[in-house]
N, C-alpha and C positions, 0 to 999 in steps of 0.2 A: 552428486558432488564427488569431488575425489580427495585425493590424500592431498595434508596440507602442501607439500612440493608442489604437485598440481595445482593447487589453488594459487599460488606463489606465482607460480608462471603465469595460469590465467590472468591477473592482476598486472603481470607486466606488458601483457597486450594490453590488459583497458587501458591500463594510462597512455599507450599512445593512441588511442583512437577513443576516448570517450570526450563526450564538447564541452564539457565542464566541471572544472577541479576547484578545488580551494572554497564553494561557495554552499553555502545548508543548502540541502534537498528532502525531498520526502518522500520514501521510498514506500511505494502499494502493493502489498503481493495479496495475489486471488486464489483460494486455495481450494479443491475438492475435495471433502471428508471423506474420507473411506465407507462411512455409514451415517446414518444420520445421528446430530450432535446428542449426547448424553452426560448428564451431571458431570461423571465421572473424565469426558473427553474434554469439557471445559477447563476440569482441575488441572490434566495433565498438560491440555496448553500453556494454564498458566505458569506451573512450575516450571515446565523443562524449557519455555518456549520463552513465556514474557521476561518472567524472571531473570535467566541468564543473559537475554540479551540486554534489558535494562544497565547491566553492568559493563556491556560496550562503553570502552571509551567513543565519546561526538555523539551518543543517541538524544536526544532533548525531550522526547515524549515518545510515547507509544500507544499507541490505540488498536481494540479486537473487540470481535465479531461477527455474527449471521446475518448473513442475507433473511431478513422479513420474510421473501416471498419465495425462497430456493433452502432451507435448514441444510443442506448438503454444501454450501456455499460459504466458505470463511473467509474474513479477512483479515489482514495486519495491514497496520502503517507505520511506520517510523521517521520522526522527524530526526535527519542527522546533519551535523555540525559540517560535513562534508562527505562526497561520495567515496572519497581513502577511506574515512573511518569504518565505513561498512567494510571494507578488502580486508582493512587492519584486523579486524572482529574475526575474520574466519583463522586465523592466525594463532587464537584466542582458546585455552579451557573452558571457557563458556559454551564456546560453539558445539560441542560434541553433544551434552544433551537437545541441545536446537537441533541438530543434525537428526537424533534419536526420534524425538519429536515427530518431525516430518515425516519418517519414516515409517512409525507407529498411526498417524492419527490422519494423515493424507494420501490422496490419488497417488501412485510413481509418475516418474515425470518431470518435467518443469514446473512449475508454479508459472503463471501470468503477475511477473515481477516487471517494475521498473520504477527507476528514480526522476522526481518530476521536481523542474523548477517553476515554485509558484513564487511570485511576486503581488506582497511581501511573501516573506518567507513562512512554512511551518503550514503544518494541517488545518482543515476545518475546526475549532471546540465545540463542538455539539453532540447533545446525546442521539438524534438521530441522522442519519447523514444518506443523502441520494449520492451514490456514486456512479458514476460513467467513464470508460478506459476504453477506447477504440483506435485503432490504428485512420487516422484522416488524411495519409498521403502526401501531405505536404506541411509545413510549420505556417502556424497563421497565430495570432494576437490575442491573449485571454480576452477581449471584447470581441471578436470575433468565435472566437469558441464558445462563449456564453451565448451566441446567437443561432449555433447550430443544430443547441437544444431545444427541441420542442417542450412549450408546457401550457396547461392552458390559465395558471397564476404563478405568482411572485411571491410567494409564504417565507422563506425560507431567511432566517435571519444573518448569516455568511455564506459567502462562495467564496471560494478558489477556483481557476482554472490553469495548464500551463502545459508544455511538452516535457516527455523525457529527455535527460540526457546521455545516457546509455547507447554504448557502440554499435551504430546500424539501426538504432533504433529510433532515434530523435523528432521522426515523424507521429509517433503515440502520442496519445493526449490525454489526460483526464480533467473533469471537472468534479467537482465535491459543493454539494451544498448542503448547509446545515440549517435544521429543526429545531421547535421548540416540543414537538410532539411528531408522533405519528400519526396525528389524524388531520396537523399539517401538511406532513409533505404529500401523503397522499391523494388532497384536495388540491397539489400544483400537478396532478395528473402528466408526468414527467415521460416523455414519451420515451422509448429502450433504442439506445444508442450503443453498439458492445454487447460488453458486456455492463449490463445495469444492476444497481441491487441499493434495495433502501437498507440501512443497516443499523442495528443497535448498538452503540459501541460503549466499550468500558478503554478508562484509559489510565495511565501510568505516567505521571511528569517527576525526570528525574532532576 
């Protein structure tokens, strides 16, 4: 990330090339722990990390996370009011410890970000959640995308599916389905599409 100037400018690229403004999104980022997760890594996520963004203006919930089956493997999600409000956030004293954060407790790098619109709008609410985010090459239909996933059952009490909207990238997709256990979802035997990870998530409704 760079100085908020930079970010500024970046932001006046997305808005002319990202596919949609003004409408909630839900933003997933995939993140690689620097080491595998410890008491103490959790805390510091949630301070520097959930905490301040929760105070973004447009966030609506927030959800976080290990991958079940990868401990090296984090996630966030954030339901926001719109894809500005995220730009707006970097803009923001909040962001600096978020910044820290990443920097202290994750891979260097990008993060495997993007903002997806699901119809309805807003996350999965479940405490456990199969996620799937893969790049499918072309935009096709959450009923089609639900059909791309291999499983060998139907356990799972919600789904969401949908594309991003994010510049040059609109062809990713994720689906999210939500648990009432883990010894659900892993009896729908969810075949690895992406990146895949069942996940235990805590959440934050602001």
């Amino acid at each position: 990330m760079g100085s908020k100037e930079q970010m500024k400018a970046y932001e006046m690229v997305l808005r002319e090339h990202t596919s949609s403004l003004d409408i909630p999104v839900t933003e997933i980022v995939i993140f690689k722990l620097l080491d595998d997760l410890k008491e103490e890594t959790m805390t510091l996520i949630e301070k520097d990390f959930v905490t301040p963004a929760g105070k973004g203006d447009g966030v609506r919930r927030i959800a976080w996370g290990c991958s079940l089956d990868d401990l090296r493997t984090f996630v966030l999600m954030f339901d926001w009011r719109c894809i500005q409000d995220h730009w707006a956030f970097w803009q923001t004293p909040e962001f600096e410890p978020v910044m820290s954060c990443i920097n202290k407790c994750f891979e260097p790098g990008r993060p495997l970000v993007r903002h997806y619109k699901f119809e309805p709008s807003g996350m999965v609410r479940m405490e456990y959640v199969q996620l799937l985010v893969w790049d499918e090459g072309k935009e096709k239909d959450g009923e089609e995308l639900m059909g791309l996933v291999e499983r060998e059952g139907e356990s799972w009490k919600n789904s969401k599916a949908g594309f991003a909207v994010d510049m040059g990238e609109m062809t990713w997709c994720a689906v999210t389905l939500g648990y009432e256990s883990e010894k659900a979802a892993r009896a729908d035997k969810v075949g690895k599409k992406g990146e895949t990870h069942l996940l235990k998530l805590q959440y934050l409704d602001i």
